[in-house]
PyMOL CGO cylinders between C-alpha atoms (Angstrom):
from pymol import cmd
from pymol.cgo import CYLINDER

trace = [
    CYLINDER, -145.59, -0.40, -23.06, -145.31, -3.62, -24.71, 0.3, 1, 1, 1, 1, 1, 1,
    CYLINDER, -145.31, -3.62, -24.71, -144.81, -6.61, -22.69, 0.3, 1, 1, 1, 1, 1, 1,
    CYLINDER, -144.81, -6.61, -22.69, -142.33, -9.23, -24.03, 0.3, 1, 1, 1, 1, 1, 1,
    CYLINDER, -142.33, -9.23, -24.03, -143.85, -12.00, -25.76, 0.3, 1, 1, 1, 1, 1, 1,
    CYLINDER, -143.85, -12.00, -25.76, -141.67, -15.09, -27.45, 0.3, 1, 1, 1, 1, 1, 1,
    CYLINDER, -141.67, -15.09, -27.45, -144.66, -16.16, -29.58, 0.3, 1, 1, 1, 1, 1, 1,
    CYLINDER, -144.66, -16.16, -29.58, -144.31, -12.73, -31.55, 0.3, 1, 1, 1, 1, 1, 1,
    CYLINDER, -144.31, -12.73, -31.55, -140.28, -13.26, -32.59, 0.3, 1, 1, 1, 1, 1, 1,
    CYLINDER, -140.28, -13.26, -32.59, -139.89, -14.11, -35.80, 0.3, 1, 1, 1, 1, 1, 1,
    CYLINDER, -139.89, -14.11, -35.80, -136.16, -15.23, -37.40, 0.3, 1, 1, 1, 1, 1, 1,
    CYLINDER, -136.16, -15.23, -37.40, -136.29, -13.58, -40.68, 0.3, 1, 1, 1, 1, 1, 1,
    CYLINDER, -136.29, -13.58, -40.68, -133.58, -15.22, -42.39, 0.3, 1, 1, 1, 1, 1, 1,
    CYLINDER, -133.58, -15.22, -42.39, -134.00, -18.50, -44.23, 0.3, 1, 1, 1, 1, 1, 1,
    CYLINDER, -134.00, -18.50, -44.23, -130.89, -19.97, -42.90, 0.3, 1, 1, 1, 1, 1, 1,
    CYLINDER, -130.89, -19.97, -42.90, -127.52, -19.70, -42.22, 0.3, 1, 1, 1, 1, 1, 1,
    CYLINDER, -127.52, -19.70, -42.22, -127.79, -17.42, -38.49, 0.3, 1, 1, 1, 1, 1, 1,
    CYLINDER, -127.79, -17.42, -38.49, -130.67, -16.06, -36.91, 0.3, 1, 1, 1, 1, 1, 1,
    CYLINDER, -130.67, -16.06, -36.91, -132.30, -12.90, -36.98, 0.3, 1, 1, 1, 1, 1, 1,
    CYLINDER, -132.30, -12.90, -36.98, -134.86, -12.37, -34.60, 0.3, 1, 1, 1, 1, 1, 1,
    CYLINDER, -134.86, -12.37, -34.60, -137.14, -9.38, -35.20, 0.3, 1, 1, 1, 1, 1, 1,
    CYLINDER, -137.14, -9.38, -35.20, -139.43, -8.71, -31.96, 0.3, 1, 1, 1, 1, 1, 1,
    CYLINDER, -139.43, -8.71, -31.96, -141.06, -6.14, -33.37, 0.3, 1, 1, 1, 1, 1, 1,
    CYLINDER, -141.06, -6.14, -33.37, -141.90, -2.96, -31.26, 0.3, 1, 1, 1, 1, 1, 1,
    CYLINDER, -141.90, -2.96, -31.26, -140.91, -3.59, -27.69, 0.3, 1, 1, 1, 1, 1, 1,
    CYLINDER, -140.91, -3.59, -27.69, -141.11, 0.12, -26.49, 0.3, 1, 1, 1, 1, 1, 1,
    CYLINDER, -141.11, 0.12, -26.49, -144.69, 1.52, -26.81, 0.3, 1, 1, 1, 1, 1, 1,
    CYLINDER, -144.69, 1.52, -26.81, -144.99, 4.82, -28.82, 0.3, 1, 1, 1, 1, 1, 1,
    CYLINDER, -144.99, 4.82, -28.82, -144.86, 7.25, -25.88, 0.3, 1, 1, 1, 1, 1, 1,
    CYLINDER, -144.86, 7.25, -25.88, -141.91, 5.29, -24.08, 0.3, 1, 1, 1, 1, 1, 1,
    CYLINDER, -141.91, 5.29, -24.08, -140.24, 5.47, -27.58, 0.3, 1, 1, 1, 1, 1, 1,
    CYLINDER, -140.24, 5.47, -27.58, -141.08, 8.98, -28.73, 0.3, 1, 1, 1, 1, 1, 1,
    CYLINDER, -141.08, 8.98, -28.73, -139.36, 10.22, -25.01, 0.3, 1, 1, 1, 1, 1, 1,
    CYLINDER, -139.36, 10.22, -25.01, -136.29, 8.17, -25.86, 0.3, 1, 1, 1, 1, 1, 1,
    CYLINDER, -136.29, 8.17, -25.86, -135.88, 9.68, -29.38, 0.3, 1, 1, 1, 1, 1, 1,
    CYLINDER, -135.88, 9.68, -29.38, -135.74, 12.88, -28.14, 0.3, 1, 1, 1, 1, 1, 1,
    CYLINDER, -135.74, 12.88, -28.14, -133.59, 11.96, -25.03, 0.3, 1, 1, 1, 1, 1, 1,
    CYLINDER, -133.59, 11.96, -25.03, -130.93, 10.27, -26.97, 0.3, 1, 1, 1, 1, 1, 1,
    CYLINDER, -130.93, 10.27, -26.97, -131.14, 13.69, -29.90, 0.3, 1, 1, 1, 1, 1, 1,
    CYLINDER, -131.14, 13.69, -29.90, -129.89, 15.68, -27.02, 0.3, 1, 1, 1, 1, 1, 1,
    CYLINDER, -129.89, 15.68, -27.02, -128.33, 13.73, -24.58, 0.3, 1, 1, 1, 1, 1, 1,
    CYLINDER, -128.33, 13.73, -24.58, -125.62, 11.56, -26.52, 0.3, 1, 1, 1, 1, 1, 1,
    CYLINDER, -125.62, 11.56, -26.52, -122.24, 13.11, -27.41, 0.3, 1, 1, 1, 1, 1, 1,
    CYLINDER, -122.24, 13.11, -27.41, -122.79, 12.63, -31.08, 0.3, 1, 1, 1, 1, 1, 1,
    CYLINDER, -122.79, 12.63, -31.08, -119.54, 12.85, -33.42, 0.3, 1, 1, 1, 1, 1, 1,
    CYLINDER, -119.54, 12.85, -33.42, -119.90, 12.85, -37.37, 0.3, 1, 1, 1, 1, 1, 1,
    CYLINDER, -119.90, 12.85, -37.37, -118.89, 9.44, -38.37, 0.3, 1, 1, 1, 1, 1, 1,
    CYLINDER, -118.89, 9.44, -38.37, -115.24, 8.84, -40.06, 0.3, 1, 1, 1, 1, 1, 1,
    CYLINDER, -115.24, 8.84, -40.06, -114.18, 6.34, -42.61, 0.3, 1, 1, 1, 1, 1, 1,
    CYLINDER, -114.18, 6.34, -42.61, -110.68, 5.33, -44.54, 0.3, 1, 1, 1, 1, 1, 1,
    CYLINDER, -110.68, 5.33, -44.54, -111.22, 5.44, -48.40, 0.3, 1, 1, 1, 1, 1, 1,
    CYLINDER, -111.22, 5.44, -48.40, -108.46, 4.89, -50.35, 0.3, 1, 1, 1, 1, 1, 1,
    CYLINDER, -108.46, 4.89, -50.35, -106.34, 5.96, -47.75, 0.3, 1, 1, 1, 1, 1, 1,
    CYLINDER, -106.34, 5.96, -47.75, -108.19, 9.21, -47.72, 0.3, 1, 1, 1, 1, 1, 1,
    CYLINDER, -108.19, 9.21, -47.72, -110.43, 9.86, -44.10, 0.3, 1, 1, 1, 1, 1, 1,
    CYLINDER, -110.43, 9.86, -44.10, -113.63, 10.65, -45.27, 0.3, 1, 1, 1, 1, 1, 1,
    CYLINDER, -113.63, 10.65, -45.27, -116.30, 12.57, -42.68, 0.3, 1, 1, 1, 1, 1, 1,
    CYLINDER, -116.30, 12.57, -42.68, -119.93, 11.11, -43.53, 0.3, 1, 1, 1, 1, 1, 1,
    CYLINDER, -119.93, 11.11, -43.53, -123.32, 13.08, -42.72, 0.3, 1, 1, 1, 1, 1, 1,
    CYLINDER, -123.32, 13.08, -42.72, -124.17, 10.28, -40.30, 0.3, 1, 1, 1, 1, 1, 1,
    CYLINDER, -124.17, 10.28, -40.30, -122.88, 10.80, -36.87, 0.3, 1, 1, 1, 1, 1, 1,
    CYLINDER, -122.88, 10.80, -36.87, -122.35, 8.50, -33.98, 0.3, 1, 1, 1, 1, 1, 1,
    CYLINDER, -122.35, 8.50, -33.98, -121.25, 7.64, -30.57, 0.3, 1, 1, 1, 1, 1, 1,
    CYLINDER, -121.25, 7.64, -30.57, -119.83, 4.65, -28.88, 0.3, 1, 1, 1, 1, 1, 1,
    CYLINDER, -119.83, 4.65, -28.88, -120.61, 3.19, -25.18, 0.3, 1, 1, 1, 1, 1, 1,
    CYLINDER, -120.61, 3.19, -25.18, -119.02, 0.79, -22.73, 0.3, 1, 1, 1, 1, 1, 1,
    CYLINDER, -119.02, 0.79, -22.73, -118.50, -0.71, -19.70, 0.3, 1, 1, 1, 1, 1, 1,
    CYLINDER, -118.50, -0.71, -19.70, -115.30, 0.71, -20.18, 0.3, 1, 1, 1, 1, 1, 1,
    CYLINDER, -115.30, 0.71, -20.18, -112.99, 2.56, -22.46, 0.3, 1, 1, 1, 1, 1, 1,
    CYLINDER, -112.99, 2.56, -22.46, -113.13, -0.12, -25.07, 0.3, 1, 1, 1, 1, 1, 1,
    CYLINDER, -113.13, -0.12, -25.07, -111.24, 0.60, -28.25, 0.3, 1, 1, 1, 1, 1, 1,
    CYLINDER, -111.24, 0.60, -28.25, -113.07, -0.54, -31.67, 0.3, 1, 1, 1, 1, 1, 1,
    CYLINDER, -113.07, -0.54, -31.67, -112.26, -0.25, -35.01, 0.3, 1, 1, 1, 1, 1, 1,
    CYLINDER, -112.26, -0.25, -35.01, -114.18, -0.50, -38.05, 0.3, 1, 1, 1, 1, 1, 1,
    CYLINDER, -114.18, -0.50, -38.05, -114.05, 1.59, -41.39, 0.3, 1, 1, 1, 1, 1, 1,
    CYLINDER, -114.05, 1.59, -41.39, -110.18, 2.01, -40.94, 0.3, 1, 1, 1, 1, 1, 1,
    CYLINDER, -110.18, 2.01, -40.94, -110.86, 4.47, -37.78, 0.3, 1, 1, 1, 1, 1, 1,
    CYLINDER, -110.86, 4.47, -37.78, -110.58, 3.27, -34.07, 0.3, 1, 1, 1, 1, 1, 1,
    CYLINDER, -110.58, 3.27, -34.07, -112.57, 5.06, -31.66, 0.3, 1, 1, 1, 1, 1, 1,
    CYLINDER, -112.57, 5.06, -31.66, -112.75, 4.62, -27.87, 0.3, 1, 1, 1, 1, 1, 1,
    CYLINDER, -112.75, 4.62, -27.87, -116.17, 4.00, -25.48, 0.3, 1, 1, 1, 1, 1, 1,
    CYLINDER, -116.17, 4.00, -25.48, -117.37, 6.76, -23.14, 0.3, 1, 1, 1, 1, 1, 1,
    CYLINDER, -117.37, 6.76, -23.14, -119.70, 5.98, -19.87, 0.3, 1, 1, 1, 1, 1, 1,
    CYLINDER, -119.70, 5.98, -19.87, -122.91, 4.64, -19.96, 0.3, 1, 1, 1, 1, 1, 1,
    CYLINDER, -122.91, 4.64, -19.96, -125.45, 7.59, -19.63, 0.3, 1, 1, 1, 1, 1, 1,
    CYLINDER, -125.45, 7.59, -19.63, -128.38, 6.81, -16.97, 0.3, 1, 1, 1, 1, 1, 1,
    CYLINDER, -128.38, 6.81, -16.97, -130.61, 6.21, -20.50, 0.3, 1, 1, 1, 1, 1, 1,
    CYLINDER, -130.61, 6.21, -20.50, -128.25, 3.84, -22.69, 0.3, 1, 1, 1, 1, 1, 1,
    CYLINDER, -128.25, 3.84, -22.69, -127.41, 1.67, -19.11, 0.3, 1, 1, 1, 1, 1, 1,
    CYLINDER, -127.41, 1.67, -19.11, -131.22, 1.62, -18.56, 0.3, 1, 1, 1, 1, 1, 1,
    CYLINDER, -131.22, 1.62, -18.56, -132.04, 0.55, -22.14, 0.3, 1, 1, 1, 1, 1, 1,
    CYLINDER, -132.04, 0.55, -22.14, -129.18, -2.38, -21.86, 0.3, 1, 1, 1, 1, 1, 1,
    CYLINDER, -129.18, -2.38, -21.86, -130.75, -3.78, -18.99, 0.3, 1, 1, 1, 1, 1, 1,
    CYLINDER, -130.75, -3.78, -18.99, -133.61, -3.75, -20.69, 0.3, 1, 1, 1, 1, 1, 1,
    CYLINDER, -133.61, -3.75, -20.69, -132.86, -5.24, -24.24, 0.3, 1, 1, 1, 1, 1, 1,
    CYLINDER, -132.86, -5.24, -24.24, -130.55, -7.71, -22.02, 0.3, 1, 1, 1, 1, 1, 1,
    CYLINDER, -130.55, -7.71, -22.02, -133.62, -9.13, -20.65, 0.3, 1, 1, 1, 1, 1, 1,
    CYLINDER, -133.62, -9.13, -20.65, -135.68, -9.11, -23.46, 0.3, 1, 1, 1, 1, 1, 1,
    CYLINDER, -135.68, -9.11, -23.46, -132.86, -10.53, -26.15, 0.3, 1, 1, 1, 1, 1, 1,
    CYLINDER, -132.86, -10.53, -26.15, -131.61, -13.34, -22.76, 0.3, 1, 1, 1, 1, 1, 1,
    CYLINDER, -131.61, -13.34, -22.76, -128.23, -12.11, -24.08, 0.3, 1, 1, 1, 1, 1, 1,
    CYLINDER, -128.23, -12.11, -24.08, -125.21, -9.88, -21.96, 0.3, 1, 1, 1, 1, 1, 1,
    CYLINDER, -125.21, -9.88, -21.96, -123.50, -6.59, -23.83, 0.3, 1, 1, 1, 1, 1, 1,
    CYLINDER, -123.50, -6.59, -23.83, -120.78, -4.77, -22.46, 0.3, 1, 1, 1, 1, 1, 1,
    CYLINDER, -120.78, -4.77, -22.46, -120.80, -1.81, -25.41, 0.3, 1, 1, 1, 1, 1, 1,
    CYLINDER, -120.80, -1.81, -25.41, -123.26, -0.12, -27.89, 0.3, 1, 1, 1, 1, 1, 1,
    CYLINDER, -123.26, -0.12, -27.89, -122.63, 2.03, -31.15, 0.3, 1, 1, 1, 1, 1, 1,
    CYLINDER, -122.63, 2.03, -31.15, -125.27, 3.99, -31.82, 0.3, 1, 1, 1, 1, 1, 1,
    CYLINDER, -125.27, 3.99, -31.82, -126.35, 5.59, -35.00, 0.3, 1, 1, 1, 1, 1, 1,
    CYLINDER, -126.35, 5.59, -35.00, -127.98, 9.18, -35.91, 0.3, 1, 1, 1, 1, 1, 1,
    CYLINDER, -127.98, 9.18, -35.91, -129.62, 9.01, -39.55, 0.3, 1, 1, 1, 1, 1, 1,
    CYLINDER, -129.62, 9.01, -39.55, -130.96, 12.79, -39.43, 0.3, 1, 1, 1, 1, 1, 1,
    CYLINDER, -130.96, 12.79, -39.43, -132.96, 11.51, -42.89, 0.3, 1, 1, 1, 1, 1, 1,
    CYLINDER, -132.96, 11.51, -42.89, -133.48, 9.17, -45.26, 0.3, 1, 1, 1, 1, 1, 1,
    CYLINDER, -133.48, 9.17, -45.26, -130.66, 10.75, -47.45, 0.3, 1, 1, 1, 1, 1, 1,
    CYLINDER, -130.66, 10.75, -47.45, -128.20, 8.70, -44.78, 0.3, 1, 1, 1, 1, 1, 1,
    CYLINDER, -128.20, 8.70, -44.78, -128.07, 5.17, -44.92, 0.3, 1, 1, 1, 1, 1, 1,
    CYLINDER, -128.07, 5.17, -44.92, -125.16, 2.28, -44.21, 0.3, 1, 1, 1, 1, 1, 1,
    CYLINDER, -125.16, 2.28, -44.21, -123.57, 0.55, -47.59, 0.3, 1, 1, 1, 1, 1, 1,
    CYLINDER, -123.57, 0.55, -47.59, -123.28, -3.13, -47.58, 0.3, 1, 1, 1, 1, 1, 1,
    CYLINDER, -123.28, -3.13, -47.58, -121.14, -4.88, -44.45, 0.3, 1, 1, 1, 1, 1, 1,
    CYLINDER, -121.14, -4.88, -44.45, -120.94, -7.21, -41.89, 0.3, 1, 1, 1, 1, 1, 1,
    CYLINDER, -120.94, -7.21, -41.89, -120.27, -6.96, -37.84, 0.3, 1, 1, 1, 1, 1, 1,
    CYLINDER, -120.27, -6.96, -37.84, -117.19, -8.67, -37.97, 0.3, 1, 1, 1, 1, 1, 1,
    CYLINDER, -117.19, -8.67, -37.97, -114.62, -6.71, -36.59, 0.3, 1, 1, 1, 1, 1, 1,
    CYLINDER, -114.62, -6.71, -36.59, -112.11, -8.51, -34.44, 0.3, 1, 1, 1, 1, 1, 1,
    CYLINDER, -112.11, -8.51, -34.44, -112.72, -7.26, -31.05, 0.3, 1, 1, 1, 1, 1, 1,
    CYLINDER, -112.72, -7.26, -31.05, -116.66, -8.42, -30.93, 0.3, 1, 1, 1, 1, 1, 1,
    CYLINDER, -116.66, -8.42, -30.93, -117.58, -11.88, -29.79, 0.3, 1, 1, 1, 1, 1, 1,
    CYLINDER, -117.58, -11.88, -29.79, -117.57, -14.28, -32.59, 0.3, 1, 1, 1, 1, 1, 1,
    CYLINDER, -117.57, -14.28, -32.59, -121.34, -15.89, -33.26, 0.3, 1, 1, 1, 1, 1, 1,
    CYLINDER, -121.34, -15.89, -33.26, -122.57, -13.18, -30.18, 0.3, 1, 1, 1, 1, 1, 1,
    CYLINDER, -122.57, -13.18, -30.18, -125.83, -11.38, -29.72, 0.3, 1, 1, 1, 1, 1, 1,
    CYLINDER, -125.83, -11.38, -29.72, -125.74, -8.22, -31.49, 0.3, 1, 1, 1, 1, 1, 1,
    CYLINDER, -125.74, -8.22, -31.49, -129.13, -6.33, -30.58, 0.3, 1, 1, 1, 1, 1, 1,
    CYLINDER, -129.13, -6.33, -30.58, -130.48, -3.65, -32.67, 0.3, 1, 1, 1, 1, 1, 1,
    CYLINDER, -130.48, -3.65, -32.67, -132.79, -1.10, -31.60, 0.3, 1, 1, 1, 1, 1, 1,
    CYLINDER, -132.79, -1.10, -31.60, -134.68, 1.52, -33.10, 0.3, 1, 1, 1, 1, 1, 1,
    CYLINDER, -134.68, 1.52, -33.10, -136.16, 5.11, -32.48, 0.3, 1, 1, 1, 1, 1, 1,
    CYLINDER, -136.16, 5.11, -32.48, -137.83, 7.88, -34.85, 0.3, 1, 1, 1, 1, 1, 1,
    CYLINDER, -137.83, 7.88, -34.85, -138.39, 7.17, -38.34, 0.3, 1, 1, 1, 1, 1, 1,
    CYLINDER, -138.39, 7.17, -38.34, -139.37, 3.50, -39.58, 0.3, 1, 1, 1, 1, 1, 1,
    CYLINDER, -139.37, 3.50, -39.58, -136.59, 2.25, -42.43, 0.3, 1, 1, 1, 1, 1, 1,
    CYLINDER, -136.59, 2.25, -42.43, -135.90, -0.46, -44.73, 0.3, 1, 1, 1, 1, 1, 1,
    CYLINDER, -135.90, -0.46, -44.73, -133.51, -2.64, -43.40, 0.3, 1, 1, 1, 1, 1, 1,
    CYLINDER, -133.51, -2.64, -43.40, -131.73, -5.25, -45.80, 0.3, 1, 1, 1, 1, 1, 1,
    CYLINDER, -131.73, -5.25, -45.80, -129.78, -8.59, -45.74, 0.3, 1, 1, 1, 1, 1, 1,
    CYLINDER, -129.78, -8.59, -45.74, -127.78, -10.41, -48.33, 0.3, 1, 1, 1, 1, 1, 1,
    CYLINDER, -127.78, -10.41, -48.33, -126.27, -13.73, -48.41, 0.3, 1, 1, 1, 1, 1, 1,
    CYLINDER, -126.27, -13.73, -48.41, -122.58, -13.50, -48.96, 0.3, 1, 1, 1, 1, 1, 1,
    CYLINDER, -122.58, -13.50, -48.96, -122.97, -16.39, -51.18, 0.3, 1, 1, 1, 1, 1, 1,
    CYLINDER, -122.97, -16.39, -51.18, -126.24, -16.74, -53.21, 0.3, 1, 1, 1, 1, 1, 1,
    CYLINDER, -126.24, -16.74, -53.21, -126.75, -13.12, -53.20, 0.3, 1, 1, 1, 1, 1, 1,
    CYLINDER, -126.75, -13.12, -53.20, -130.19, -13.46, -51.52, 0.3, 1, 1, 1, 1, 1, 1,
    CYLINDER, -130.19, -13.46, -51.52, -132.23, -10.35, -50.31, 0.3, 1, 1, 1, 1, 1, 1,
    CYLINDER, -132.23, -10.35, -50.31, -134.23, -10.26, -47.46, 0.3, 1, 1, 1, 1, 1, 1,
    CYLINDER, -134.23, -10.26, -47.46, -135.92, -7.25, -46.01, 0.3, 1, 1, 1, 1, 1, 1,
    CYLINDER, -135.92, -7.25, -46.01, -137.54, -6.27, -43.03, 0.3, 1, 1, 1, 1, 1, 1,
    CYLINDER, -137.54, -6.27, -43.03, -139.04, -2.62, -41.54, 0.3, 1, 1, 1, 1, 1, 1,
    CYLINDER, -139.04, -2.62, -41.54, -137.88, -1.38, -38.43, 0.3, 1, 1, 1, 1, 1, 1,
    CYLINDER, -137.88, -1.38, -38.43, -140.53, 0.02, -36.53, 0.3, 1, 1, 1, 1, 1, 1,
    CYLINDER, -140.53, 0.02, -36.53, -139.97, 2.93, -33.99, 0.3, 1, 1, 1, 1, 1, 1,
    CYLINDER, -139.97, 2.93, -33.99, -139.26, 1.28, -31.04, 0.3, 1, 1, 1, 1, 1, 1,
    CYLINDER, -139.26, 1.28, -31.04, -138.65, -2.33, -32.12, 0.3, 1, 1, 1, 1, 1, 1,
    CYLINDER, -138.65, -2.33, -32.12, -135.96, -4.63, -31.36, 0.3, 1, 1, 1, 1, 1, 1,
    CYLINDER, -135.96, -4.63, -31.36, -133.97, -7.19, -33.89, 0.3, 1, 1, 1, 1, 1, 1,
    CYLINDER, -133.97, -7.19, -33.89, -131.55, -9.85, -32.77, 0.3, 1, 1, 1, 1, 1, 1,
    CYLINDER, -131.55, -9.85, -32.77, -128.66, -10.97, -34.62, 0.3, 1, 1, 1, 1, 1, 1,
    CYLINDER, -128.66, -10.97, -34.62, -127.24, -14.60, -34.01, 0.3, 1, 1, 1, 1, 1, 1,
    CYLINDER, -127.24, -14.60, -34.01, -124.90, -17.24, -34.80, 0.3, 1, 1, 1, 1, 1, 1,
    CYLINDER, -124.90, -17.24, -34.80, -123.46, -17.22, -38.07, 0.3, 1, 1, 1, 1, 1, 1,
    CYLINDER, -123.46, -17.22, -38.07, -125.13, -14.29, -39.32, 0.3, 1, 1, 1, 1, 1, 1,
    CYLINDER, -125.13, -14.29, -39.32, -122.56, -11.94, -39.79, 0.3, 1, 1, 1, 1, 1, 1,
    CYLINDER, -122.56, -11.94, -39.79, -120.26, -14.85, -41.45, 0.3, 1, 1, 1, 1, 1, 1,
    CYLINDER, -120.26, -14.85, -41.45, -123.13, -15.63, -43.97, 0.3, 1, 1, 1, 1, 1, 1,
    CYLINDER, -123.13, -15.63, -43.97, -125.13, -12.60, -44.35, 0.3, 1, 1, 1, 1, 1, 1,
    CYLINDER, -125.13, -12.60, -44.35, -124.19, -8.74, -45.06, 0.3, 1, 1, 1, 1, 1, 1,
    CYLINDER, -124.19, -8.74, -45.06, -126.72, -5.87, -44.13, 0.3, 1, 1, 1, 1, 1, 1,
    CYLINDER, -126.72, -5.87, -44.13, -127.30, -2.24, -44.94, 0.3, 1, 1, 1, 1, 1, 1,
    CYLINDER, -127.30, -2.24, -44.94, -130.05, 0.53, -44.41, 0.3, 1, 1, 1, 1, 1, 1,
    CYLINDER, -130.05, 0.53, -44.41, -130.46, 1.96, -47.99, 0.3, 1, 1, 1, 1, 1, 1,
    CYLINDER, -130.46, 1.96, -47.99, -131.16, 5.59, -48.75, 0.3, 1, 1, 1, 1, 1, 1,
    CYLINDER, -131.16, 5.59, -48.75, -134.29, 6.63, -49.20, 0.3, 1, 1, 1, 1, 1, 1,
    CYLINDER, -134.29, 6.63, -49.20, -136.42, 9.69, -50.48, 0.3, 1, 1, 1, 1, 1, 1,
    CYLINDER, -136.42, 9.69, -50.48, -139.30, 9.29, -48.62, 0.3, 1, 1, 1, 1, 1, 1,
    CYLINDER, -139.30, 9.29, -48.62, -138.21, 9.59, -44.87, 0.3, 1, 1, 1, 1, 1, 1,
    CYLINDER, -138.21, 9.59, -44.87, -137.55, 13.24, -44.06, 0.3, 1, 1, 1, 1, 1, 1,
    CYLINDER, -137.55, 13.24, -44.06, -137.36, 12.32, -40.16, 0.3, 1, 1, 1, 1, 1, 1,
    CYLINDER, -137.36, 12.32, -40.16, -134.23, 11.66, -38.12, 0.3, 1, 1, 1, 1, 1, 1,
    CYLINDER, -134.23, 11.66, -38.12, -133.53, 7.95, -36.58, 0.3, 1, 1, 1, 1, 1, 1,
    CYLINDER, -133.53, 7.95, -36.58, -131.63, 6.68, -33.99, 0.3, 1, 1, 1, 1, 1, 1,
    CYLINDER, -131.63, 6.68, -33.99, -130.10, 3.13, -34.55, 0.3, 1, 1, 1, 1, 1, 1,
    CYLINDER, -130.10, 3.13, -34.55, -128.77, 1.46, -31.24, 0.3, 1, 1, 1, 1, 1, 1,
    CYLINDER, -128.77, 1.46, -31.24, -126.52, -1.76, -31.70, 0.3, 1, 1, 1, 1, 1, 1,
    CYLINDER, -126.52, -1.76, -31.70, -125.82, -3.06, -28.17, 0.3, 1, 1, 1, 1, 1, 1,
    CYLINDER, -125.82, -3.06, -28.17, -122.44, -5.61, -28.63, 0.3, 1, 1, 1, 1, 1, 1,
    CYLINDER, -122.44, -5.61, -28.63, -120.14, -7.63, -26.45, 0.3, 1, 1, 1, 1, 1, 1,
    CYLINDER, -120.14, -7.63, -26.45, -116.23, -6.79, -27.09, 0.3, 1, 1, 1, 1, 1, 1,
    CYLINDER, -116.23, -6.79, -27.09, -113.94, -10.03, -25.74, 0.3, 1, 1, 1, 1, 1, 1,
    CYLINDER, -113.94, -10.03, -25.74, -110.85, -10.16, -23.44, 0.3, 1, 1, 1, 1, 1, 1,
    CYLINDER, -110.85, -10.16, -23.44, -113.18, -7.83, -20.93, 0.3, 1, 1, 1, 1, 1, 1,
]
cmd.load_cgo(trace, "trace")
């Protein structure tokens, strides 16, 4: 296991927020168990999003945790938290210490391959903290993971190890969009945690 270490966080964005990428924080073994863990122990529904007034299932599936039975809506669908298992309240505590920021919910993310990825967006949605800590972390296969500047257009692109952590600060999601492009050469699944903190709880 990896033990935290400040000197090795890097913010990857030029300016306008912070992204701090820690790099792996969960040593292969540690990180391999959780994979696996969270395949089969997270009640994982195929994601749903409003096109053109049309709801559209996607091959991506997902699942969202609380503290309680928050309510959050993004894509045009609303969907409500379920209990912390014993593995996603362990790994809070743990990315909690490691990130010095709270969370109170976490949507988490099943890419079965690299055929499933996340278009252009922000985290922006009403109910989460504006400027908060949004803590990304991630498990099985390694993938591209992009940001662009809302006004300049500017890429900037970092991999996500298996078992590494990324922090996202400030005024990143008012400056900068993000997205996990498709790709052909990941035939593995990966599991994307994004631990949040919802206001008025």
């Amino acid at each position: 296991m990896d033990l935290f270490n400040p000197d090795r966080v890097a913010n990857i964005l030029p300016y306008d927020g912070i992204a701090d990428y820690y790099g792996r924080v969960f040593g292969p073994t540690e990180a391999a168990a959780y994979l696996e863990r969270l395949l089969r122990g997270v009640e994982w529904r195929y994601d749903e999003v409003v096109l053109f007034g049309r709801k559209i299932q996607t091959k991506r599936m997902v699942a969202w945790y609380g503290d309680s039975s928050y309510g959050y809506t993004y894509s045009g669908v609303t969907r409500q938290a379920l209990e912390w298992t014993e593995d996603l309240r362990a790994l809070k505590t743990r990315v909690e210490k490691e990130s010095g920021a709270t969370y109170n919910s976490c949507l988490l993310n099943l890419y079965h391959n690299g055929d499933e990825g996340v278009s252009w967006h922000s985290d922006d949605e009403k109910e989460l903290q504006q400027d908060g800590a949004i803590a990304s972390v991630s498990f099985g296969a390694e993938r591209k993971f992009q940001f662009k500047h809302k006004t300049n257009g500017q890429l900037v692109e970092v991999l996500l190890e298996p078992g590494s952590l990324l922090v996202m600060r400030a005024e990143c999601q008012r400056c900068w969009l993000h997205a996990l492009p498709k790709t052909k050469k990941v035939n593995r699944p990966r599991v994307n945690l994004t631990f949040r903190k919802i206001t008025g709880a």
